[in-house]
C-alpha positions as CSV (number, residue, x, y, z in Angstrom):
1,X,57.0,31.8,93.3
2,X,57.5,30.5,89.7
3,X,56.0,27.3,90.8
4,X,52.7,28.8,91.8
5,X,52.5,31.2,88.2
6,X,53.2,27.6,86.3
7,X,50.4,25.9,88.7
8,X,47.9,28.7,87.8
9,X,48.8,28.8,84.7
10,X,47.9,24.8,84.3
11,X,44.6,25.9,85.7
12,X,43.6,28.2,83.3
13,X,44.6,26.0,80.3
14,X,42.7,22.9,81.7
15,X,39.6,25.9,81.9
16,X,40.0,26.8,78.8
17,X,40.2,23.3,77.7
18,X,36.7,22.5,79.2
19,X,35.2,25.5,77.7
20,X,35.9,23.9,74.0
21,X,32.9,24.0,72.2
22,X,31.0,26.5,74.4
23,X,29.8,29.6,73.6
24,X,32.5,31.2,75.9
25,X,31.4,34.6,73.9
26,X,27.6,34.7,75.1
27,X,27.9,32.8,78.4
28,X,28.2,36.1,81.0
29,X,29.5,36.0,84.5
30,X,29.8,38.4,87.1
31,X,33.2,39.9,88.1
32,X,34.6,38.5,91.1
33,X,35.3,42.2,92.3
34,X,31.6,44.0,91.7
35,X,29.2,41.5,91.2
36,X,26.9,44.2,89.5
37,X,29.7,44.0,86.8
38,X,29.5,41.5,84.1
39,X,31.0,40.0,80.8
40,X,31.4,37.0,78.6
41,X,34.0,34.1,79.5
42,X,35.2,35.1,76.5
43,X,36.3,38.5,77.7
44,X,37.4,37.1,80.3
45,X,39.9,34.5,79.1
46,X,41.1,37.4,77.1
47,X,41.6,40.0,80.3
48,X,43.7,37.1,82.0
49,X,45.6,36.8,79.2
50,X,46.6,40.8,79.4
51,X,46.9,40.2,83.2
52,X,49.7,37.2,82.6
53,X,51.2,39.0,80.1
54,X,52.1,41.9,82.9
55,X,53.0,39.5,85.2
56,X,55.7,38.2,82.5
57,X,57.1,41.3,82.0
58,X,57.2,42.7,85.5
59,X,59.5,39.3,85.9
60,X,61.7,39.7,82.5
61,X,62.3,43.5,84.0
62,X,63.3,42.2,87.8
63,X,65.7,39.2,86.1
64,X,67.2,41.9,83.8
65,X,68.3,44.2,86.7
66,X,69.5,41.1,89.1
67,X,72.2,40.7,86.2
């Protein structure tokens, strides 16, 4: 399980990585779950970013009680 959060997390930084020098801010994509739905990359880098942080906790919280 931590394997595959490191692996995506890889992925995302080699993304971000490619998007250097783009205008990640203006460049609008649809959202993967309503494609009526969209928003910078930008805005997007940032709502995965919220969404990993989550994830982080939710694991800090489960280690915490398997003490």
């Amino acid at each position: 399980m931590l394997e595959g959060f490191l692996q995506s997390q890889e992925q995302v930084l080699a993304t971000i990585k490619q998007a250097e020098g783009l205008a990640v801010d203006r460049i609008k994509i649809s959202s993967a779950f309503d494609h009526r739905v969209r928003y910078s990359v930008w805005s997007s880098f940032c709502a995965n970013l919220a969404h990993q942080r989550r994830h982080l906790r939710q694991a800090r919280r489960a280690a915490e009680q398997g003490e």
